[in-house]
N, C-alpha and C positions, 0 to 999 in steps of 0.2 A: 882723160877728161870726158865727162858724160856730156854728150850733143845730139840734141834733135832738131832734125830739120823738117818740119811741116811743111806742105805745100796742097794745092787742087781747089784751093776757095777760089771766090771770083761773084760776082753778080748775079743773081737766078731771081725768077716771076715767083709769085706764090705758087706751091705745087708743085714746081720743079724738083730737081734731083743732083745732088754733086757727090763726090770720094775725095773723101781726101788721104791724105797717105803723108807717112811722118818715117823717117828715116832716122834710126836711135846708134849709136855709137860710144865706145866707151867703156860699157858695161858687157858679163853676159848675156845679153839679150832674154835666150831662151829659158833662165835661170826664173823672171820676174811675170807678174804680173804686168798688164799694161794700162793704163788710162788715158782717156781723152776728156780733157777739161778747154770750159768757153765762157769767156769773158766780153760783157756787155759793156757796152758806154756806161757809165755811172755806179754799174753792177760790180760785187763781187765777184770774183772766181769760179764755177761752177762744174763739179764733176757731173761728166753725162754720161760718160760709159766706162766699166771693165770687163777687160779680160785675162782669162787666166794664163799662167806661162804655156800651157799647151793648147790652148785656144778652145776649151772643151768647155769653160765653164765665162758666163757673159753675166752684166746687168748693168741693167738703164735705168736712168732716173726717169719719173713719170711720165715727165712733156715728153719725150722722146720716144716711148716703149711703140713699138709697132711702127715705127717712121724709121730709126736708124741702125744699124747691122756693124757693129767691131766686130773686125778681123784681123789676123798676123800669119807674117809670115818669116816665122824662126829663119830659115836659110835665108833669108833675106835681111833681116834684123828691120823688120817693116811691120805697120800698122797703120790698119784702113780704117776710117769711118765714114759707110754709106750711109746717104743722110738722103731720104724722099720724102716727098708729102712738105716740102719746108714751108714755114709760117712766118711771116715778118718777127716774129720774135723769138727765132735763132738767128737772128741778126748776132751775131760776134765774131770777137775774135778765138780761131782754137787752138788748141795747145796738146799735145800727147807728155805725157810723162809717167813714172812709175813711182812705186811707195820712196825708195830712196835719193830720188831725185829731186822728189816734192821737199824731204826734209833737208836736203843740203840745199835747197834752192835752187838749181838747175833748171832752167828754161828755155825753149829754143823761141825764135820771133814770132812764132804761132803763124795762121793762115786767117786772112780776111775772108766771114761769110756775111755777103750781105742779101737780103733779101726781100726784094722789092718789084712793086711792078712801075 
């Protein structure tokens, strides 16, 4: 059974800086692709970053480029997103998943990022 557990969100000022980290299980990890997607109050789903299965290849959607850093780490079946510089509107919820977890629907409860002063 594919399971992600997100965790590391929590409350930050404008400016601040959190990681969060998503623990995947189920799958071969090392095998996929990884993503981190975030979801607003009202908003659609939103992919904000990938990475490749060997962590060598990256990309962020625009709001994000130069603020946040996906990372993984295979022995670990783990995936980070360093997220600095935050703006009240990455206010969301996130979510890590990969291309075949998206299509079967597999979701883990994501991590609350809120951000606020």
């Amino acid at each position: 059974q594919v399971q992600f557990v997100e965790s590391g969100g929590g409350l930050v000022q404008p400016g601040g800086s959190l990681t969060l980290s998503c623990a995947a299980s189920g799958f071969t990890f090392s095998n996929y692709g990884m993503r981190w997607y975030r979801q607003a109050p009202g908003k659609e789903r939103e992919l904000v970053a990938t990475i490749g299965s060997f962590g060598s290849s990256t990309t962020y959607v625009y709001s994000v480029k130069g603020r946040f850093i996906i990372s993984r780490d295979n022995a670990r079946n783990m995936v980070y997103l360093e997220m600095n510089s935050l703006k009240p509107e990455d206010t969301a919820v996130y979510y890590c998943n990969f291309e075949l977890g998206v299509r079967d629907g597999y979701w883990g409860q994501g991590t609350q990022v809120t951000v606020s002063s």
